[in-house]
N, C-alpha and C positions, 0 to 999 in steps of 0.2 A: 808873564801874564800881563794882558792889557792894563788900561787903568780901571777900564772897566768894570773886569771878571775881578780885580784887585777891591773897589770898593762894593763888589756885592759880598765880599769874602768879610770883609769887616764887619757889614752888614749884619752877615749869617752871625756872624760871632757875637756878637753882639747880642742879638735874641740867644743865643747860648749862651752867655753870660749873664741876663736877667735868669734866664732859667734855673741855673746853677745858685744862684743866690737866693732864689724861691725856694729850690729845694734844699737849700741847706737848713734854710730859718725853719723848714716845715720838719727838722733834725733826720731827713732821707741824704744822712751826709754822704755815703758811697755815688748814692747817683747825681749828686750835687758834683763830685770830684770828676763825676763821668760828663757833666753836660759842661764844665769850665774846661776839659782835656780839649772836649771838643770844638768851645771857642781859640784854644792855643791852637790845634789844628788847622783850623779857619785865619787865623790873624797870630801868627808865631810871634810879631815884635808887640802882642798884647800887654804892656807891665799890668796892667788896672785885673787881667784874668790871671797873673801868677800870683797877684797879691792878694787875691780872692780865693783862689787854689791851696794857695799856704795854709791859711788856716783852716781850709776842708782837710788837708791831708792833716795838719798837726791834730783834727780832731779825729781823724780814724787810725792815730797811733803810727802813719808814718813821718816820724819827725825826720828823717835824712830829707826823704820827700822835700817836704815842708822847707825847710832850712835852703835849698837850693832855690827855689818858688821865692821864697820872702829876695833872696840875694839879688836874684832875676827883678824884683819889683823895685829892689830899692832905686834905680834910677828915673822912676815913676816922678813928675813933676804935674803934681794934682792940681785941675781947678775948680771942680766941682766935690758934692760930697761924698759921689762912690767915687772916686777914683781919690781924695785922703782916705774914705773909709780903708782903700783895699793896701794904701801903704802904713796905714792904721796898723793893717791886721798883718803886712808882712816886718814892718816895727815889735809887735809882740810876739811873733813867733820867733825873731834875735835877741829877743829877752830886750830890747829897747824901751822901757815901760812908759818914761818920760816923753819919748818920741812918739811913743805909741797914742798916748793922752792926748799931747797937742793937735795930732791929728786929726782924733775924732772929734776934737773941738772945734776942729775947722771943717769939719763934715757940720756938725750940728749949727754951724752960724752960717754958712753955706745952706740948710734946709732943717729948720726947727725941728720939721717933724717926720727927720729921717731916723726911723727906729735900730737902723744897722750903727749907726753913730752911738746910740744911747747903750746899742748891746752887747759893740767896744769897748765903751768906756765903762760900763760893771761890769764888764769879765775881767780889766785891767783892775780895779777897785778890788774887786774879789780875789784874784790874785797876792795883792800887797796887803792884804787881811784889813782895807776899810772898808767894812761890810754894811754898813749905814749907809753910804756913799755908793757903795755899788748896787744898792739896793733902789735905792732913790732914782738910777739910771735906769734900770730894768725895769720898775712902775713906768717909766716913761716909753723903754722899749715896747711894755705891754697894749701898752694905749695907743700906742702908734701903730703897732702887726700886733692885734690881738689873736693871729691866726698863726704868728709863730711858734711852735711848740717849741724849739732853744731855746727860747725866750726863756720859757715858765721852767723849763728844764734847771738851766743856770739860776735863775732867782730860786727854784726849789732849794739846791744845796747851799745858797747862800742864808735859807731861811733856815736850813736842819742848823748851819754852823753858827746861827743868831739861837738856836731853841726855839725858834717857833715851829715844832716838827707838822701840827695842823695843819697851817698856812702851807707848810713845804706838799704835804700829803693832796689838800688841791691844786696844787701847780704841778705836780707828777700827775695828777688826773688830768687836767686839763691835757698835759701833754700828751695823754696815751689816746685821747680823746681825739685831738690831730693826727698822732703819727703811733697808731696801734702796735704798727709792727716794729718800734724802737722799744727790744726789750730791755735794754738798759733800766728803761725808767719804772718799771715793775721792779727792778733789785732797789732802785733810791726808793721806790715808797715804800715796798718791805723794811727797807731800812729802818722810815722816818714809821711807821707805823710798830717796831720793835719797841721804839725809842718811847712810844704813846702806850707802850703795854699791852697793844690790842693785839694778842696773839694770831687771834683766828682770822683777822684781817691780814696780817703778816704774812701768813703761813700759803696762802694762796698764790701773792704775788712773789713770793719767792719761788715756788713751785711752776710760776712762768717764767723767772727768767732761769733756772737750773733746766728746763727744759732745754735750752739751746747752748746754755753754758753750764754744762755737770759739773763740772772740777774746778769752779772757781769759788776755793776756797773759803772767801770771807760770807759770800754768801751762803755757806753749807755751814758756817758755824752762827749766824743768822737764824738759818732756821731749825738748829739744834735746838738752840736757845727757844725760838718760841714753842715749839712741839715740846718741849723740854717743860716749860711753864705752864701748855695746855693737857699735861700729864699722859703725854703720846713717850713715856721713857725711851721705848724700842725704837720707835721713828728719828729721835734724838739721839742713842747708840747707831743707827744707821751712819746717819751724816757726819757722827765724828769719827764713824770705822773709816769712812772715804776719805775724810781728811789726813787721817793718819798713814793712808796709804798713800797718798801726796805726799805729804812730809811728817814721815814718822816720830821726830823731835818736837813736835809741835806740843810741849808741855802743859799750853790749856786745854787743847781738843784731850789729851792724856787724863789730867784733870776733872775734868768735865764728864768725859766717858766715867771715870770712875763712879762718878755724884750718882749719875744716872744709871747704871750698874746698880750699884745701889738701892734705887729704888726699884728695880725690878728684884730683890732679892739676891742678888749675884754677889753675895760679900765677897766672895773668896776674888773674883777678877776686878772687884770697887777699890780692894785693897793694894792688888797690884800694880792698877792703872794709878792709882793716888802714890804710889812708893816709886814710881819710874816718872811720875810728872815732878814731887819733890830733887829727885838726883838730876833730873833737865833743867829744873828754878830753883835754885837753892834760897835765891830773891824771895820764894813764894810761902818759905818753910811753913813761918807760923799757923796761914790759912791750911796749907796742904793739912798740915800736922790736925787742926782742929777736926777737919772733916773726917780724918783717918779713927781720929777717939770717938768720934759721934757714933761713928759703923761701927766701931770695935764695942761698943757699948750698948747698942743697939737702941740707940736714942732716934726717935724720927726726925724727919727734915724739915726745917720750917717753911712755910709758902715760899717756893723757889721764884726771886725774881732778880733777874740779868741788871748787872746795873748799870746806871746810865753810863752812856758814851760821849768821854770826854770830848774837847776839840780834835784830838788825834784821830780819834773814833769816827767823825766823817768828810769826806774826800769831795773838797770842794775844787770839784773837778766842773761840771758842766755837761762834761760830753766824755765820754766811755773810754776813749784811751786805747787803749791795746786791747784786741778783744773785738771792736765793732765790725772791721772791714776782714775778716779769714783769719785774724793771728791768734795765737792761741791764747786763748782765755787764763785767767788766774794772778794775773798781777797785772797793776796800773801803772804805766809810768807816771814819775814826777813830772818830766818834761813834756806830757803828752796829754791834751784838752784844754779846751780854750781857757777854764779858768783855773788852769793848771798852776798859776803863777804869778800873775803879772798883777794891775790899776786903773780909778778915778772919780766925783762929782760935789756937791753942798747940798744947801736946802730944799727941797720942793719948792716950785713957785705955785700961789694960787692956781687955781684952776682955770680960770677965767684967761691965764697970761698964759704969753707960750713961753715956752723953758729956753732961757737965754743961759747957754755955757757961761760957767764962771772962770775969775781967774786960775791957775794953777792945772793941778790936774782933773780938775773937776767938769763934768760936762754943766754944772749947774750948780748954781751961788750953793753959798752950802749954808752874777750870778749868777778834763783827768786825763783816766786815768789815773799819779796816784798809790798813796804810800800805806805801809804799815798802820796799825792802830794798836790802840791798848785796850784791849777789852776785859772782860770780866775777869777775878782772877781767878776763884771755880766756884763752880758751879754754871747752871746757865744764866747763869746771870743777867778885697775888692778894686782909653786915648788917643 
């Protein structure tokens, strides 16, 4: 190719590559992955678009993807702040956390108020469980692209995993507000919205994202639980018949069904499901056993409420994991979503000042995919 037709190509790519970053922050991470393919297309010796690319692909669950992308970037020598951003982001997707931090440190002194810097460095904070710190980055990501839905996304589950589930509940609005069609984030508000007791507000946005994902599990035992507490029993025996058809050993959905059995009058199958969830938990005996005398006794149930959900209980992931881009729904990787793992920042500076990265891993002086939980134990409780 000429020099010519060579830098119109770089060019193109280039407008591909803002594009790709637009759409990622707006969380349309599929076609975010499809407009960075197309600046690699455009400009193959691009490192600044694998390393952009990497963490599109590690947030739609493909980490092999991902992993090859980040490798490709690593010989990226940044001098501006997207191109540390994109070796930033190919630094945490090799679990580099440290490397990963300085980078966006050097994005953020590089351009105060580039908010892709601030939205590194709390997904790596979030990651490493400083959740103050990663918090503190993501207000700043906010105020910088108030138009990015990742933004509020990530800060939402870093607020569920602070207890502020409120706070989390308008950052998953805002988000749906931007990017409608990311149903993920109808499962984290159902979540943060369990978590609040507000059943019937629950029961809705679960029922949006079970539309597109039936069989993912955690959310079927979700909205057991709330239809379970908004005295829908039957609705409740539904979602735990499904789960059990998933995976039959599942000795709380067992459990669970019993309680609710139960209260539809069903002794005889309350008592079965309660005597095959004990022989699955032998862990669970004493609760199992009390509910079993309650039925057998025919003592009523007290105001059934799920209880809260410990740190295990939500998946300060960010971004969807396994499940977003075709794969099939029902479990989250560990290693999959931006704040699936990793670190970084300090204090807020006034307002008035711009945010000067601090020392360490902090962007400033001093938010899946996606594991297991522990949940109730019965009842429903970017050259």
């Amino acid at each position: 190719a000429s020099p010519l037709h060579a830098a119109k190509g770089v060019d193109a790519a280039q407008g591909d590559l803002k594009r790709g970053l637009d759409l990622y922050l707006s969380a349309r991470f599929d076609d975010a992955v499809e407009a960075l393919s197309q600046a690699l297309e455009k400009n193959p010796r691009s490192k600044t678009a694998a390393g952009l690319r990497s963490i599109c692909l590690w947030t739609t669950g493909d980490v092999a993807g991902a992993r090859r992308d980040a490798q490709n970037a690593m010989t990226l020598k940044p001098s501006d702040a997207e191109t540390f951003a994109a070796r930033g982001f190919a630094r945490f997707v090799r679990r580099d956390l440290d490397g990963a931090a300085q980078d966006f440190i050097s994005a953020a002194k590089r351009d105060k108020r580039y908010a892709l810097a601030y939205f590194g460095m709390g997904s790596v904070r979030s990651s490493q469980e400083r959740l103050k710190d990663a918090l503190t980055n993501l207000n700043l990501a906010a105020r910088f692209r108030s138009d990015a839905a990742a933004v509020y996304i990530v800060r939402g589950t870093v607020l569920e995993k602070l207890k502020h589930h409120r706070r989390a509940v308008d950052d998953y609005s805002k988000a749906l507000k931007i990017a409608p069609e990311f149903r993920w984030a109808y499962f984290y508000r159902g979540r943060a919205w369990r978590e609040l007791q507000e059943w019937r507000k629950a029961i809705p946005d679960l029922n949006a994202f079970l539309e597109f994902h039936p069989d993912f599990e955690q959310a079927l035992y979700f909205r057991s639980n709330a239809l379970f507490a908004a005295g829908d029993f039957r609705g409740a025996v539904k979602d735990l018949d499904r789960i059990l058809q998933l995976n039959p050993k599942n000795s709380l959905a067992l459990a669970n069904r019993g309680v609710a059995r139960s209260e539809l009058g069903e002794k005889a199958s309350a008592l079965a499901d309660l005597r095959k969830a004990k022989a699955l938990a032998p862990e669970k005996r004493a609760s199992i056993e009390m509910q079993i005398a309650r039925i057998e006794s025919g003592e009523a149930m007290a105001a059934p409420v799920p209880a809260a959900a410990d740190d295990s209980d939500v998946e300060i992931t960010g971004t969807p994991g396994k499940g977003l881009a075709g794969k099939a729904a029902g479990e989250l990787s560990d290693t999959s979503g931006i704040a699936a793992q990793p670190d970084l920042p300090q204090e807020p500076l006034p307002v008035e000042e711009d945010p000067e990265p601090a020392a360490g891993a902090s962007l400033l002086p001093k938010v899946q995919t996606k594991p297991p939980k522990r949940l109730p134990q019965v009842g429903p409780d970017v050259d």
